[in-house]
N, C-alpha and C positions, 0 to 999 in steps of 0.2 A: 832741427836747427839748433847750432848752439845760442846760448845768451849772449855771447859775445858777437855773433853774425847778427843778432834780433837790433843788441844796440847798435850796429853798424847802418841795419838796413831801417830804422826807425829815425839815424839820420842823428843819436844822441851821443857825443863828445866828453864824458865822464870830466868832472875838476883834478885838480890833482887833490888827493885826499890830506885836510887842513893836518895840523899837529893841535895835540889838546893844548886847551887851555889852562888846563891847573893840572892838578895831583893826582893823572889819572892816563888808562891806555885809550885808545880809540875803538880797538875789536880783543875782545876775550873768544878764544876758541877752544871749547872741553865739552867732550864727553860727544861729539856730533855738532854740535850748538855753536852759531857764532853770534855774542853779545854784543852788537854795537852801542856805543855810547854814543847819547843826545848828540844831534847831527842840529849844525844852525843853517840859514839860511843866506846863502850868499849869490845872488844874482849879478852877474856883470862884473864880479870881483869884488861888489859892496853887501856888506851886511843890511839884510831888509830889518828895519827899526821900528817899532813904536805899537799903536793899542789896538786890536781889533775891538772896533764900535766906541772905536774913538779920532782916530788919525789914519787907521790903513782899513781897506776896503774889503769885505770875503774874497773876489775874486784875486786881488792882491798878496791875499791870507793864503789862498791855495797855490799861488804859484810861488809864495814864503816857501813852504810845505815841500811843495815838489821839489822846489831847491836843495831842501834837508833830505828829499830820499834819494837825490844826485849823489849827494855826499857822503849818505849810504852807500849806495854802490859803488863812490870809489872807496869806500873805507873795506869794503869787501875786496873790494879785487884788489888793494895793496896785501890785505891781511891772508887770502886766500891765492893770489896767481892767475885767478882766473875766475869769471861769476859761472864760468862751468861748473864748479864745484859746488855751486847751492842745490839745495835739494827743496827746499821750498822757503818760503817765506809763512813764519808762524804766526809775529805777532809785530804792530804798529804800536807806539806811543805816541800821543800825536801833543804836545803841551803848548797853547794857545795863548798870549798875552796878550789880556783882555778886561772889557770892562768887567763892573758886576752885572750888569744888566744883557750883556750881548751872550746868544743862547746857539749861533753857529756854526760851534767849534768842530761839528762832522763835517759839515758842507768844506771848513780850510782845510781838516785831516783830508781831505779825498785829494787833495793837490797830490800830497805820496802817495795813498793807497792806489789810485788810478795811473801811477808811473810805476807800481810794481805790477801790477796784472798787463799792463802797455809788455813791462818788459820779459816779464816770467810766465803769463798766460796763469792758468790753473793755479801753477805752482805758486803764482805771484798773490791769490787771494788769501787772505790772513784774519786773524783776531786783531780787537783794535779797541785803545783807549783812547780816547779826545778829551780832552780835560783843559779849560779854563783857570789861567794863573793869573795873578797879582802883576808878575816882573817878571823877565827874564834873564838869564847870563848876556853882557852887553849891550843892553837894551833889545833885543832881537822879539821878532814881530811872535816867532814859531821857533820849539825844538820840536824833533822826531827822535827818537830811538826804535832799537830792530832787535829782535832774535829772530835769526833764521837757521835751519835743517842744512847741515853740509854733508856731501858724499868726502870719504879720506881722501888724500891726494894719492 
């Protein structure tokens, strides 16, 4: 089955993929590889704000999360034509805005890693950093970024 019949039949609606926010591309593709840049979290059209283990909830955290690997895929399938062309999914960055004290930051990264094996199967399990920050680019609760394996077109 393709990935693009999986997100049909999984019943998920991609965003339209944002335009960056400052001095920078969205997807870099070299050498096989496509580089997404930090992906934010926008549910419902609003950007999710503010601290885990402070103001937002983990379960809130993971669905921040999931929102940024929505926005992944659409930032692939603008950049590639089609999420046919992945070949796997390598690696998650998952950056958490959060207190000092909250130690969660895997349980909100699984909001995306558990939307790329939903969507990719096998393919979809990856390497992954979780890492707890200070702030975020406008205020936003979660970034993710992505390298993933593409076949050429």
């Amino acid at each position: 089955m393709s990935y693009e019949a999986r997100l049909a039949e999984l019943g998920i609606a991609l965003p339209t993929a944002a335009a960056p926010v400052a001095s920078y591309v969205a997807v870099v593709v070299t050498n096989g590889m496509a580089h997404v840049s930090g992906q934010l979290p926008f549910v419902d059209g609003e950007l999710v704000k503010g601290r885990l283990g402070e103001d937002v909830s983990v379960e809130d955290g993971a669905t921040a999360a999931r929102a940024c690997g929505l926005m992944i895929l659409a930032q692939l399938k603008a950049a590639l034509g089609s999420l046919d062309r992945v070949e796997r999914v390598v690696k998650l960055g998952a950056f958490v805005n959060s207190t000092g004290d909250f130690t969660d930051q895997p349980k909100v990264a699984n909001g995306a890693s558990d939307l790329m094996a939903e969507v990719f199967g096998d393919a979809g399990k990856h390497a992954r950093a979780a890492v707890g920050v200070p702030a975020l680019p406008l205020g936003a609760a979660v970034e993710v970024d992505a390298i993933v394996a593409v076949r050429p077109d």
